[in-house]
C-alpha positions, 0 to 999 in steps of 0.5 A: 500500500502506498497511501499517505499516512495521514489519509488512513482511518488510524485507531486510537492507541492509547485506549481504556483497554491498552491502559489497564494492561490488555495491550496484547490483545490491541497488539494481535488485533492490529496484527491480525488487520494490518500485518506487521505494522499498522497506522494508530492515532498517538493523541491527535498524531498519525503514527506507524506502529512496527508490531513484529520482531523482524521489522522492528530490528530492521528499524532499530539496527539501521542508521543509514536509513532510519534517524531519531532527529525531530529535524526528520519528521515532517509534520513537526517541521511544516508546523503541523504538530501543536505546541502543547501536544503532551508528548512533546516534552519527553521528545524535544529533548537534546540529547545522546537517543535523538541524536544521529551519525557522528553527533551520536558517536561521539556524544554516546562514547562520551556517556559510554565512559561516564558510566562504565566505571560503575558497572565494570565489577573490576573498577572500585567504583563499580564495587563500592556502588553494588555494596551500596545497592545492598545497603539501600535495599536493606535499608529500604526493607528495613523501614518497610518491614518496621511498619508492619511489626511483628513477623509479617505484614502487609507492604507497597513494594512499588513506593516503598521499594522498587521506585526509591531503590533505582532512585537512590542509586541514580542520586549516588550517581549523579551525585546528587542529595536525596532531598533533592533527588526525590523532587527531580525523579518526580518531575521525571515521572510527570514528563515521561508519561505525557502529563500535563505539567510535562512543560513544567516539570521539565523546566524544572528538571533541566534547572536543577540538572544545570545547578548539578552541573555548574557544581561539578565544574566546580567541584568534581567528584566521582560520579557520572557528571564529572566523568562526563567533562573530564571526556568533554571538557568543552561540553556545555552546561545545556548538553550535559544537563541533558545527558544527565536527565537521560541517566536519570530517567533510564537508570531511576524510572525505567529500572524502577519499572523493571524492577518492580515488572520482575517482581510480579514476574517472580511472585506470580511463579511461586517464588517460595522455592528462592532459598534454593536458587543459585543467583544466576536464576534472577538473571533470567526472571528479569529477562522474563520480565523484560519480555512480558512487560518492557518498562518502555513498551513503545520507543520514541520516534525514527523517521526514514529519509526516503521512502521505504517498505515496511510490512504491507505499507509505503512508508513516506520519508519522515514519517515517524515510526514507533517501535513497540518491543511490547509488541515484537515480543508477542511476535509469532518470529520471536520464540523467547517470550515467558512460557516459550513464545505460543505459536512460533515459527520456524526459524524463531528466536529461541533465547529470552537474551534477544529481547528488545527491552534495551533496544537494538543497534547503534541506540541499544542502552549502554547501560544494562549490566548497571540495570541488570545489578539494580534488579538482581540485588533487589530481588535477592535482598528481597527473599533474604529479608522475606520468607514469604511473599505473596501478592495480595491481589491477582497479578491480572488486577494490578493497577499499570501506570497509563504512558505512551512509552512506558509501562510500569505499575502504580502499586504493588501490594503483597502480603509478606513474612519474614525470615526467621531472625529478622522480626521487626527490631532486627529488620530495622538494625541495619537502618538504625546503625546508618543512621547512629553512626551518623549522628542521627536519632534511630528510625523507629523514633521519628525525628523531629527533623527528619533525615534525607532518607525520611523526607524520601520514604514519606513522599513515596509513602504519601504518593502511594497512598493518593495512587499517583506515580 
């Protein structure tokens, strides 16, 4: 086919029924109706949707062809996407995933260096940062343990564990104060999912990354902006604050999602067989989780320079073109999907590592062995504090968090008890003694000037309650 995008009946995305988690069925249905990519409606704007394995990693692999520069998608430059369409925000961003050909070689080995020092396990800073995830964890399970007294309780592991746990990492990363971290991946939230203070709240991101910025030039330290201009030490303030806003997005949003995605995963698997699991198991419940439900379920934009063929379509020169991993997972071409991809072909893929939830190609995240140390140590700190967790609701009721990128959930309560040994007053011992030796009054009194780490669990806690992530 070869009509214009714009003149085809394009179905609306972003329904009741894609919101509460059923995006697989609208997945097979499109399929089903248009073959491996089919026209939506995305708010308001005519779209490609690439819905096979095949095509999207043609997509994804291809840079000659395919570029991510809004300077490519024609509707955007003839004036024909309105100023406050609610994604905007999240795209108009001047950084490394909208950058094309030598621009992005140099900007991505830039952050590739920045990053790498603290997920190469043979680096001190990498080691010292996974000892201080476990720290966090504990900590973390330590307080939420500590609300429900006695062996057992009842928890909120999305805002009480799975968003904070990532959040603290990136703050430690960035070098940022918690205090200050916990206001900035708020704002993160209200962008990435298309919120209507996105224009505001990315103000405000962009002017606390730039003070966070003007003080590492200052004083450097050992975190990612500072490695940042210590490879670019002509970089501007403008570029590295951006930068920063993407580690900050992918390493305390997307890993947050992950993680909390992989704990439904391993709970809705009956997980009371942990304590006999060698660690290399969570490995592949995190690809599991990965395949069922991608924290980024559709990418941003790529726009083709000249007309090209995509499944049954023409596809325009730019014409913007979105990649759903949620949907290439659930591709008859692609057999590694949880329970071994229902209905595979011959020739399909027959490995969870080949999923698409980090992308693929010149753009693949640089920063998955980081991701993938976030989650596991979440979940082995999880069934060493925990005998026993169950979800407290069935997997299929949960509430998912409404994006058009991203797919995360908005609670995640369980039921729990914990392991012999640890009752309340020990889950809390290894908060209590941080918090002596730092001067600090014990958590189970509550300070009349509340530390960092208080400020950050009763926003989250707050947050929570009022279902708003």
């Amino acid at each position: 086919m070869s009509t214009p995008l714009e003149e085809l009946p394009a179905e609306p995305l972003l329904t009741r029924e894609y919101e509460t988690g059923r995006r697989a069925e609208i997945h097979d249905r499109l399929r089903t109706r248009y073959g491996a990519v089919a026209p939506v409606d995305l708010m308001g704007q005519s779209v490609w949707l690439v819905l096979d394995y095949p095509e999207a990693l043609a997509v994804l692999t291809d840079e000659s062809l395919w570029k991510k520069s809004l300077a490519h998608w024609r509707a955007y430059t003839e004036g024909r996407v309105p100023k406050d369409w609610p994604l905007l925000p999240a795209l108009e961003c001047d950084m490394v995933i909208f950058f094309d050909d030598q621009r992005r070689m140099a900007a991505r080995a830039a952050l590739e260096a920045a990053i790498e020092p603290f997920q190469d396990l043979s680096n001190p800073i990498a080691q010292r940062l996974r000892d201080l995830t476990v720290r966090y964890a504990d900590e973390l399970l330590g307080f939420l343990a500590g609300g429900g007294g006695g062996l057992g309780g009842m928890a909120e592991l999305c805002g009480q564990y799975a968003r904070p746990l990532p959040l603290m990492v990136a703050n430690h990363m960035l070098g940022f104060p918690v205090a200050q971290g916990e206001e900035v991946i708020m704002d993160v939230w209200r962008v990435l999912d298309a919120g209507p203070d996105g224009p505001e709240a990315i103000e405000r991101l962009m002017a606390g990354l730039r003070e966070l910025v003007a003080q590492k030039r200052a004083r450097p330290g050992e975190d990612v902006p500072s490695y940042l201009l210590a490879h670019d030490p002509d970089i501007s303030d403008e570029e590295l604050a951006w930068e920063l806003y993407l580690v900050l997005a992918t390493t305390a949003d997307e890993t947050g999602s992950l993680l909390a995605n992989t704990l439904v995963e391993a709970l809705s698997e009956d997980m009371a067989r942990h304590s006999t699991m060698q660690v290399g198991f969570y490995g592949e419940i995190i690809n599991h989780a990965a395949i069922a439900n991608p924290p980024m379920h559709n990418m941003t934009f790529r726009f083709p320079v000249v007309p090209t063929e995509l499944g049954r379509f023409g596809i325009a020169a730019g014409d913007p073109v979105m990649v759903s991993p949620a949907a290439a997972h659930t591709c008859p071409h692609f057999a590694g999907g949880v329970g071994g991809g229902a209905g595979a072909q011959q020739g399909a893929l027959l490995t969870s590592r080949a999923h698409l939830s980090f992308g693929a190609g010149p753009h693949r995240c640089p920063a998955q062995d980081l991701a993938f140390m976030i989650v596991g140590i979440g979940i082995e700190r999880l069934f060493a504090h925990f005998e026993k967790v169950e979800l407290a609701m069935p997997a299929d009721q949960l509430p998912w968090r409404s994006s058009p990128l991203f797919s995360g959930l908005r609670a995640l309560p369980v039921r729990y008890l914990l392991t012999e040994g640890r009752a309340r007053t020990t889950a809390l011992a290894v908060v209590e003694e941080e918090h002596a030796s730092a001067g600090e009054r014990p958590l189970t009194e509550r300070p009349e000037r509340p530390s960092p780490f208080w400020r950050l669990m009763a926003t989250l806690r707050r947050r929570a309650r009022h279902g708003r992530g």
